[in-house]
Structure formats: structure tokens, C-alpha cells
DRENVEX-546805 format. One record per residue (C-alpha): x, y, z; residue number from 1. Coordinates in steps of 0.25 Angstrom, whole numbers. Example, Ala and Ser with C-alpha at 12.3 -4.5 7.8 and 13.67 -1.06 7.14 Angstrom:
REM residues 2
<X = 49 | Y = -18 | Z = 31 | resi = 1>
<X = 55 | Y = -4 | Z = 29 | resi = 2>
This chain:
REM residues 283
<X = 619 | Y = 541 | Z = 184 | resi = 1>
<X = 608 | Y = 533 | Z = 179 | resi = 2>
<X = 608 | Y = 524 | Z = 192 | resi = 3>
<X = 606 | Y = 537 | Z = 200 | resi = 4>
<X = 595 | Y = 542 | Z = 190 | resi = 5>
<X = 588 | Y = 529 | Z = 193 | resi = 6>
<X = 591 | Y = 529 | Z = 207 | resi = 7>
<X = 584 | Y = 542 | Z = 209 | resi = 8>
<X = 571 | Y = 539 | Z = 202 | resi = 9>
<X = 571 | Y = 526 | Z = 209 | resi = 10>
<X = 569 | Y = 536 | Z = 223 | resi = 11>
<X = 560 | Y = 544 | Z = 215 | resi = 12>
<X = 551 | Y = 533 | Z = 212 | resi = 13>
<X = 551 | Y = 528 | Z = 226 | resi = 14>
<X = 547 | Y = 544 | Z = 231 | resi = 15>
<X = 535 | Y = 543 | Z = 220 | resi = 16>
<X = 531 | Y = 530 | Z = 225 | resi = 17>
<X = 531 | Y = 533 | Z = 240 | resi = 18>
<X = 525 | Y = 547 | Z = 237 | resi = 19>
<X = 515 | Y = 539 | Z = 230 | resi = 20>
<X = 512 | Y = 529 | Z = 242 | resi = 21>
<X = 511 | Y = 541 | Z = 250 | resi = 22>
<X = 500 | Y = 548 | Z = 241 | resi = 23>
<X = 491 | Y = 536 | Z = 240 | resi = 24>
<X = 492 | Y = 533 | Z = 254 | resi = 25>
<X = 488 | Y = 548 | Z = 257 | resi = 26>
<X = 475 | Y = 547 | Z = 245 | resi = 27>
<X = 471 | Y = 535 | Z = 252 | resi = 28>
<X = 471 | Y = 540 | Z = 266 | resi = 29>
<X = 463 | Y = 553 | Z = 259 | resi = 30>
<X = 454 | Y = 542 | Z = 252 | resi = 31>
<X = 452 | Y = 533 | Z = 265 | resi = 32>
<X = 448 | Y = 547 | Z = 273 | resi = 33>
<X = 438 | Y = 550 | Z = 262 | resi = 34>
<X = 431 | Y = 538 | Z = 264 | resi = 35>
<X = 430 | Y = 540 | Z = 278 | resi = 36>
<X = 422 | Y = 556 | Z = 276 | resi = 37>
<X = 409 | Y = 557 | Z = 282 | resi = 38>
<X = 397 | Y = 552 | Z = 291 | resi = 39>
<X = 399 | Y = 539 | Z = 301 | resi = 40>
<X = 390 | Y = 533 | Z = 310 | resi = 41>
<X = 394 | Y = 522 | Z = 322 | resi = 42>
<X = 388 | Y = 508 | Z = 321 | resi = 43>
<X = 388 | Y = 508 | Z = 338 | resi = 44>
<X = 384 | Y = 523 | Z = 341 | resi = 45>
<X = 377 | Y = 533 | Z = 334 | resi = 46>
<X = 392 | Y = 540 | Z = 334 | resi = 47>
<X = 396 | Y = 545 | Z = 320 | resi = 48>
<X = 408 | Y = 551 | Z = 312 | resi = 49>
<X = 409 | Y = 561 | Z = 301 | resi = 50>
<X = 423 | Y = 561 | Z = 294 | resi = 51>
<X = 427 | Y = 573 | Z = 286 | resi = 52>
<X = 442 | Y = 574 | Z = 281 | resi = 53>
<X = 450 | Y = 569 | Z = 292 | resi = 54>
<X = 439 | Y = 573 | Z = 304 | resi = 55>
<X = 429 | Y = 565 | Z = 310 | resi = 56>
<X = 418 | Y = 570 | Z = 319 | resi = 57>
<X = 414 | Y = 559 | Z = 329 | resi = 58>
<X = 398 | Y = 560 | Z = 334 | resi = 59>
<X = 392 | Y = 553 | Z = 345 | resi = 60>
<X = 379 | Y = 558 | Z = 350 | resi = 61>
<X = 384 | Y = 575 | Z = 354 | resi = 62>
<X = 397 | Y = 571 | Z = 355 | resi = 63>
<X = 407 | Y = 574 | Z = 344 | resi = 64>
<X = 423 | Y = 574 | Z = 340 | resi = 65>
<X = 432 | Y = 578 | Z = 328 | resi = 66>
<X = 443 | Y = 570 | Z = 326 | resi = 67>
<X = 454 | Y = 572 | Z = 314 | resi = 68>
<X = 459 | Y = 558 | Z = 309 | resi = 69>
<X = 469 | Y = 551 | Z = 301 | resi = 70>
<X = 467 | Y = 537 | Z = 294 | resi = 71>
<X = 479 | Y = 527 | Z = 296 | resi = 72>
<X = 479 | Y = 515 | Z = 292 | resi = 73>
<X = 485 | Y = 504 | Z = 298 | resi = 74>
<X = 485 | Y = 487 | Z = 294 | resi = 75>
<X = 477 | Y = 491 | Z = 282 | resi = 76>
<X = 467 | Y = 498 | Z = 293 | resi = 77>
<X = 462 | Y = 510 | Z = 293 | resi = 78>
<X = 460 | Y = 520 | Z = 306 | resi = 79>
<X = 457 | Y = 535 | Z = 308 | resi = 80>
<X = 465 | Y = 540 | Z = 318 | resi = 81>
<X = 468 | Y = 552 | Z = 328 | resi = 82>
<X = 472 | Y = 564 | Z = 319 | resi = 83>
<X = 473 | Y = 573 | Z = 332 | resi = 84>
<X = 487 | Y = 571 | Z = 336 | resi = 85>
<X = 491 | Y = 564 | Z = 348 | resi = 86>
<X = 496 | Y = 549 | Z = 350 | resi = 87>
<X = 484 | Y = 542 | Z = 347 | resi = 88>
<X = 475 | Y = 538 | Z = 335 | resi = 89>
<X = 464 | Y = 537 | Z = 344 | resi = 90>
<X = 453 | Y = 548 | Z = 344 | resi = 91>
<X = 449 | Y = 556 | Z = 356 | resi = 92>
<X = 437 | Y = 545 | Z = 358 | resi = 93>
<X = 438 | Y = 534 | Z = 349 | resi = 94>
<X = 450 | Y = 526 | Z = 343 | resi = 95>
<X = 453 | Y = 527 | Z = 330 | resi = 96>
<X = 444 | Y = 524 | Z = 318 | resi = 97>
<X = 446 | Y = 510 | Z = 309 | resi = 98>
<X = 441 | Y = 512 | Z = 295 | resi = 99>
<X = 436 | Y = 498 | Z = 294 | resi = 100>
<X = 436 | Y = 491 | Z = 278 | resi = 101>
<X = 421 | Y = 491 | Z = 280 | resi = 102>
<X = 420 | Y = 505 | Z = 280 | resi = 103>
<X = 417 | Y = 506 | Z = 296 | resi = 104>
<X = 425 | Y = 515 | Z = 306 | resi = 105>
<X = 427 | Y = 508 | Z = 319 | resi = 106>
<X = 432 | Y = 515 | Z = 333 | resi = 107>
<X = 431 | Y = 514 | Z = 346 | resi = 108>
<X = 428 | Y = 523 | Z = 358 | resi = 109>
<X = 440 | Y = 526 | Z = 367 | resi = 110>
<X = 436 | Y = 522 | Z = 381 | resi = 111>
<X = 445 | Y = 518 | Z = 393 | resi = 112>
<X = 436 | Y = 510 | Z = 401 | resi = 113>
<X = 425 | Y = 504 | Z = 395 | resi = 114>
<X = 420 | Y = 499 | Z = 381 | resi = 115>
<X = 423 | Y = 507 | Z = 372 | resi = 116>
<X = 412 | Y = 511 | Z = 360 | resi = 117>
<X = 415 | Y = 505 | Z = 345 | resi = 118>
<X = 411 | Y = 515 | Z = 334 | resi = 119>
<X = 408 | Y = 509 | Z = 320 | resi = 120>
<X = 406 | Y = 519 | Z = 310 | resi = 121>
<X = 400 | Y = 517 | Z = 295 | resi = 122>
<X = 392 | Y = 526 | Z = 286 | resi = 123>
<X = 379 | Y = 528 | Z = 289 | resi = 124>
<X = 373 | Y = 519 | Z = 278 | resi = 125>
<X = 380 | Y = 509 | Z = 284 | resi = 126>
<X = 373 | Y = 509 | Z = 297 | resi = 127>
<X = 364 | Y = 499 | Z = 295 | resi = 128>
<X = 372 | Y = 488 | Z = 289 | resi = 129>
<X = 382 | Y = 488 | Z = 302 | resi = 130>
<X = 369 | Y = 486 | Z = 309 | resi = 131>
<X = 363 | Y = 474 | Z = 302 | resi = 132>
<X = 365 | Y = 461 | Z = 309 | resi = 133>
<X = 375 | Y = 451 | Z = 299 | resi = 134>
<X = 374 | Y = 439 | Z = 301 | resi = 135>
<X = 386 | Y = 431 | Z = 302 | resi = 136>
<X = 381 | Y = 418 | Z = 305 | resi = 137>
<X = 389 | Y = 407 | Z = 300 | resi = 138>
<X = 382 | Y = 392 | Z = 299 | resi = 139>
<X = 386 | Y = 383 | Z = 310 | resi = 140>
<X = 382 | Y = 369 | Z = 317 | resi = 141>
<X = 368 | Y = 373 | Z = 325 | resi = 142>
<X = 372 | Y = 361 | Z = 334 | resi = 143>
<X = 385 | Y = 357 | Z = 343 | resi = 144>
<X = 384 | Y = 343 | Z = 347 | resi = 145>
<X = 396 | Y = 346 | Z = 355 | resi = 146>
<X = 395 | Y = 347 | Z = 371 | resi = 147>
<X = 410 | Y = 349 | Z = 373 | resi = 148>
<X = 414 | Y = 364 | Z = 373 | resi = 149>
<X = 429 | Y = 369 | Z = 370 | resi = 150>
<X = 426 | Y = 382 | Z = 371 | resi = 151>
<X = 415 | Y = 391 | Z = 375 | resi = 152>
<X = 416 | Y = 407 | Z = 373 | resi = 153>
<X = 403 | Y = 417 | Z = 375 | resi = 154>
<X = 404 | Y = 431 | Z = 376 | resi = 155>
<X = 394 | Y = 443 | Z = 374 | resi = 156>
<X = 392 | Y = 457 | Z = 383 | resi = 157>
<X = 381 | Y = 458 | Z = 393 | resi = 158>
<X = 376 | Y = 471 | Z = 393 | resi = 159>
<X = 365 | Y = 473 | Z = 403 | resi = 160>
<X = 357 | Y = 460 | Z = 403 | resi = 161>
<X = 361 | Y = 457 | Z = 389 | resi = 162>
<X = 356 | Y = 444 | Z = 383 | resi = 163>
<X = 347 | Y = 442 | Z = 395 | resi = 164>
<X = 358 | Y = 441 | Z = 404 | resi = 165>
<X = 356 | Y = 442 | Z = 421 | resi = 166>
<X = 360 | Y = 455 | Z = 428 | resi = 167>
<X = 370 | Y = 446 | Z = 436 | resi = 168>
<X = 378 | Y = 445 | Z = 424 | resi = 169>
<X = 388 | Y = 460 | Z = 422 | resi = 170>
<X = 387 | Y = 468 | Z = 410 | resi = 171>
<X = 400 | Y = 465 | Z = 401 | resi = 172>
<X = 405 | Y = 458 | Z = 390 | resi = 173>
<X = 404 | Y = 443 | Z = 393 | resi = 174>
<X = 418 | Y = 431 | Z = 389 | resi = 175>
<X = 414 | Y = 418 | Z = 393 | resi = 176>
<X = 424 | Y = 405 | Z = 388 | resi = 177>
<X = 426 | Y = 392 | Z = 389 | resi = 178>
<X = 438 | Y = 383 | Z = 384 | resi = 179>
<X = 444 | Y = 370 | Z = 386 | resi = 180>
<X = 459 | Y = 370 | Z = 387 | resi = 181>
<X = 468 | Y = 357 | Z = 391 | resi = 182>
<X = 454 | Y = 351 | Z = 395 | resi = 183>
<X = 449 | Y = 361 | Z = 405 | resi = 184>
<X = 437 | Y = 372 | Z = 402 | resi = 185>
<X = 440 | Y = 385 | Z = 406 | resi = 186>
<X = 429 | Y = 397 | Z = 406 | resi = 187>
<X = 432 | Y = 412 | Z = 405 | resi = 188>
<X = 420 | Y = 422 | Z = 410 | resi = 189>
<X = 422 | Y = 436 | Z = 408 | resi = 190>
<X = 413 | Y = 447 | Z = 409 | resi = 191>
<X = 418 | Y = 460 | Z = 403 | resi = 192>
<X = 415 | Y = 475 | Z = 407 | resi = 193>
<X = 421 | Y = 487 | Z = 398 | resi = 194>
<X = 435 | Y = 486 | Z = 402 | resi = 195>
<X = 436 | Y = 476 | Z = 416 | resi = 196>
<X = 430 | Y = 463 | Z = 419 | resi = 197>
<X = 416 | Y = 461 | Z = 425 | resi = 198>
<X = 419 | Y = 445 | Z = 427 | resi = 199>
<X = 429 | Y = 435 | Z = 425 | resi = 200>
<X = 428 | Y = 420 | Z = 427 | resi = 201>
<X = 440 | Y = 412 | Z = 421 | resi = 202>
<X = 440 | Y = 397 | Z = 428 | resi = 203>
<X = 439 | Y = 382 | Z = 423 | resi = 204>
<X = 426 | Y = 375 | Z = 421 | resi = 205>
<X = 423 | Y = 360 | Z = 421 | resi = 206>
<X = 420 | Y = 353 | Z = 408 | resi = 207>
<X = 406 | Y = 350 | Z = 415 | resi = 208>
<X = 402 | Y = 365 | Z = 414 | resi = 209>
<X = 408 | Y = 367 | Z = 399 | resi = 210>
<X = 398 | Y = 355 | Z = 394 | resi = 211>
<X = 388 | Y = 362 | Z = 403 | resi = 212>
<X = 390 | Y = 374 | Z = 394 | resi = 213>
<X = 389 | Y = 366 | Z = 381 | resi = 214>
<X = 376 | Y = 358 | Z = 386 | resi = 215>
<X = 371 | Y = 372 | Z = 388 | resi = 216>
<X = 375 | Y = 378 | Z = 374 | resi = 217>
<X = 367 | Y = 366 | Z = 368 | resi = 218>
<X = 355 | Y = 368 | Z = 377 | resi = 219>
<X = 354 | Y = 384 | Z = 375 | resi = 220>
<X = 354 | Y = 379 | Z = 358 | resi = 221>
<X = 366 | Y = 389 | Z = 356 | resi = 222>
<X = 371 | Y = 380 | Z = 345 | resi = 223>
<X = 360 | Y = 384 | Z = 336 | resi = 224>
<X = 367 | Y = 400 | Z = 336 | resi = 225>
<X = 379 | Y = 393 | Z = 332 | resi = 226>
<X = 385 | Y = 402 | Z = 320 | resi = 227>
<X = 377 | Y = 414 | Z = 323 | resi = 228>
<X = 384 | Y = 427 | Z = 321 | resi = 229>
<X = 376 | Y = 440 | Z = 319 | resi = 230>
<X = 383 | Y = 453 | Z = 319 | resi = 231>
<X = 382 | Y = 469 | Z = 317 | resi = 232>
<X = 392 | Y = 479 | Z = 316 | resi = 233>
<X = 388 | Y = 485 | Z = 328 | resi = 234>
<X = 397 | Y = 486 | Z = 340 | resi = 235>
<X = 393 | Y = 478 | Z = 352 | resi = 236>
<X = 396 | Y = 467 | Z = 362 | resi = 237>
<X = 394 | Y = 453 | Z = 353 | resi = 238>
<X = 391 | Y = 438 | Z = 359 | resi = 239>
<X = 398 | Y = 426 | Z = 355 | resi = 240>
<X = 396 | Y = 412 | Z = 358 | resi = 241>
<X = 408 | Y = 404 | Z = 353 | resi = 242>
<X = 407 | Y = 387 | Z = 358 | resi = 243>
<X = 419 | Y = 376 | Z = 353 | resi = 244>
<X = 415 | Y = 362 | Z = 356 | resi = 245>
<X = 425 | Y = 351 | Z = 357 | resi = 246>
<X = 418 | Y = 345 | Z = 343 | resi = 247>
<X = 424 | Y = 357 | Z = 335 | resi = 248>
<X = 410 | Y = 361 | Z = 336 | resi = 249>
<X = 408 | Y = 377 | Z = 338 | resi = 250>
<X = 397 | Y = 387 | Z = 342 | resi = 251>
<X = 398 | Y = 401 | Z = 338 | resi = 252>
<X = 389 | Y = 412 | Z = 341 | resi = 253>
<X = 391 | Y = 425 | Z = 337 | resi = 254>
<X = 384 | Y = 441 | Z = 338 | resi = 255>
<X = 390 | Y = 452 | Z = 337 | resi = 256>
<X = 385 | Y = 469 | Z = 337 | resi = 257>
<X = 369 | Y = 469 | Z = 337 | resi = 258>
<X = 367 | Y = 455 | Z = 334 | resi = 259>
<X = 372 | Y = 453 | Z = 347 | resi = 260>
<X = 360 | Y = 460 | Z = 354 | resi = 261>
<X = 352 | Y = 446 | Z = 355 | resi = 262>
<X = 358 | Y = 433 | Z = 359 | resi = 263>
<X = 355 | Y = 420 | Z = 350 | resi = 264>
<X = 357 | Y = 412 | Z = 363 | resi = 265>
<X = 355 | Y = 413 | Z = 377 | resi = 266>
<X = 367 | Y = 418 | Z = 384 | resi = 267>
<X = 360 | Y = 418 | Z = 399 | resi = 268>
<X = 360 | Y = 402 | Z = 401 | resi = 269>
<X = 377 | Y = 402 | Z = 396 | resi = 270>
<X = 380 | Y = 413 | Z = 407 | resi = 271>
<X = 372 | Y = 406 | Z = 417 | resi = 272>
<X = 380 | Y = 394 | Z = 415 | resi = 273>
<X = 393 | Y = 403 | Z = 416 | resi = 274>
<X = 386 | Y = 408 | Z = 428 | resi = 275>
<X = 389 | Y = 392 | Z = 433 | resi = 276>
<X = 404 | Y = 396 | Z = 434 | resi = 277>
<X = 407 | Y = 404 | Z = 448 | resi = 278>
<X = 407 | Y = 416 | Z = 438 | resi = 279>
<X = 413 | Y = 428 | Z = 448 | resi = 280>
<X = 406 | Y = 441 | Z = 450 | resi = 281>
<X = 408 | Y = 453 | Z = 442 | resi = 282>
<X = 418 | Y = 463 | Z = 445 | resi = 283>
């Protein structure tokens, strides 16, 4: 009798706990909605969204859309998703929302051909610290005595004549690598559009041209950059200038968001040396 008695109350306390896990799972869904009421504004766009139980009113410009959402969370994320019906979490034109630890609400356009735009939303007193330039520098060696490059990566987007570029080079979103693999210099040239490729050059190079290109970085005074990372939280197309020497020496050079604007060095001269390769013509 007694071991029965005890057997029941062992059930009823793993009911209670369970109901409880439910119940605080359930007030701190309710409490992560709360925190998510009112006014937004994107980082990128002048879009906004005002949150009020589980709606949202989306605003860009005249154009507006009410969406009902749902938080789920997922690998200690957190997202607002579809609440709509249908197979997919996605909203009409956006993905869903991540509620970032910082506080921000990031989502992305839906777009089938192209690049899509990136909304980053904060409070509107926040406005202004997204848009101040950190910088991240870190201190490095202003000098590489090195002449021997392992590997070589720039990339940036050229929108238009950006960074003072020529109208013979394509809009797009510009790879260019060099690495040494079993003794031979491979180099990669890609030129990107939104979603094909504008140019594409994949071929060996001598060593001759790679000590070229390292001559050129030490003549250009690049090295004096090295460690440089400036950054917003604006979302736009970066440049990066990554160099490994066969020293152990290393060169990086980073912007990223509205730091990005403005180049620290001259991009022209190291494209015109790509240019030395029988680079093919866009697509």
C-alpha cells in the first residue's frame, strides 16, 4: 500500500514539475515579447517597426505591412517568426526576425535575383551609437622586411567608380587571391554581380609576378595601414587587404560599414597590376 501511495506522488510530483517547466517557459516567452513592444528604426534604411502584442507594422517610405508573429527559440537564439499559417516562418517580404543579445533585430529582404537589402533595427536612441566609427585597430609591425609572399587576398565592391576606379572595370563585388601550393602561385580573380558572375580568372602565375606584387605593396607604403580595422554597424560592402609572407610575417587591413567609404590605400595601382594577367572580359 505504501509503495503504491509513493508511487503515485512520485507521478504527481513529475506532473507539477513539467507543468512548471511549461509555466516558465510560457512567462518568459510573454517577458521576451514584452521587451520587444514599440517603436524601431533600421540602421540601413529609413524602414521602421512598431511592435504591439504579437503584431508588427512594417514602414518603409508609403509602403506598409501587418504581420502577426511568434518568438521561437532555437540554439539559445531567438527569432520572430510567421504567425500567419502556412509552411514557412519567412514573412511575405522579409525573412524572419533574429533578436540579437545586443538588443538589435536583424532580417533580410526576400529577393530571388539580386542582393537582397539587410534591416537592423534598434531603438531610436540608439541610432547614433550604431553610426559612430569604432575603431578596432590592433597594433602591428608598420614594416615587412619580407619580399616573399604565401598568400595574397583583396576584396572590396566597386560600385560605379568607387575608390577612383576606371570605367573599364564592371560594377560588382571584387575576390582577388594568391596562394603557394606544392611550390606553384595560383591566382583567383573574381568579379561578382548580385547573383552571376561578371569575371572570372583562375590560372597559375610565375613566382616573378607574385615578387612583383610584394615589390609593389612596399612601394605603395601599405605596410604602414597594417592593423587598421575601422568599423560601423552599418550594412554595406567592406575592403579587406589580408597579405602572409613566408617570414610569418602578416599584413592585414580591414573597414568595414561606413568606414569603408574612403580607402587608407591606393586600390587603382594593385588592379592595374592584376590587369598584367590576360584578365578576360566581363560576361
Amino acid at each position: 500500500m505504501e509503495k503504491g501511495v509513493g508511487k503515485h506522488m512520485g507521478y504527481i510530483a513529475l506532473l507539477l514539475a513539467v507543468l512548471m517547466l511549461i509555466t516558465l517557459g510560457c512567462a518568459n516567452g510573454a517577458g521576451k515579447v514584452q521587451e520587444l513592444q514599440g517603436h524601431w528604426v533600421d540602421v540601413n534604411s529609413k524602414a521602421t517597426l512598431d511592435i504591439s502584442g504579437n503584431q508588427f507594422t512594417f514602414t518603409h517610405g508609403e509602403w506598409q505591412a501587418n504581420c502577426n508573429f511568434k518568438l521561437k527559440t532555437e540554439d539559445d537564439m531567438t527569432y520572430m517568426i510567421n504567425a500567419d499559417g502556412g509552411n514557412t516562418e519567412y514573412f511575405d517580404f522579409m525573412t524572419y526576425i533574429r533578436v540579437n543579445e545586443d538588443g538589435s533585430l536583424e532580417a533580410s529582404d526576400m529577393v530571388l535575383d539580386g542582393e537582397s537589402h539587410h534591416y537592423r533595427f534598434v531603438r531610436a536612441d540608439k541610432l547614433d551609437q550604431e553610426m559612430a566609427i569604432q575603431d578596432l585597430s590592433k597594433d602591428a609591425p608598420k614594416t615587412i622586411q619580407s619580399k616573399e609572399i604565401n598568400t595574397f587576398s583583396l576584396s572590396f565592391k566597386n560600385e560605379g567608380g568607387s575608390y577612383g576606379l576606371a570605367p573599364k572595370w564592371p560594377n560588382g563585388s571584387y575576390s582577388w587571391e594568391i596562394s603557394l601550393r606544392d611550390g606553384q602561385y595560383n591566382m583567383r580573380f573574381r568579379v561578382m554581380g548580385p547573383s552571376y558572375v561578371v569575371m572570372n580568372f583562375d590560372e597559375n602565375v610565375s613566382p616573378e609576378y607574385v615578387a612583383g606584387l610584394a615589390n609593389l605593396l612596399a612601394e605603395q607604403g601599405i605596410s604602414q595601414y597594417n592593423g587598421y580595422h575601422m568599423k560601423n554597424n552599418v550594412h554595406r560592402h567592406g575592403y579587406s587587404l589580408y597579405v602572409t609572407y613566408a617570414s610569418k610575417e602578416k599584413l592585414r587591413i580591414l573597414a568595414e560599414g561606413d568606414a569603408a567609404a574612403k580607402c587608407v590605400f591606393d586600390i587603382v595601382p594593385l588592379l592595374n597590376y592584376a590587369a598584367k594577367q590576360p584578365l578576360p572580359d566581363p560576361y
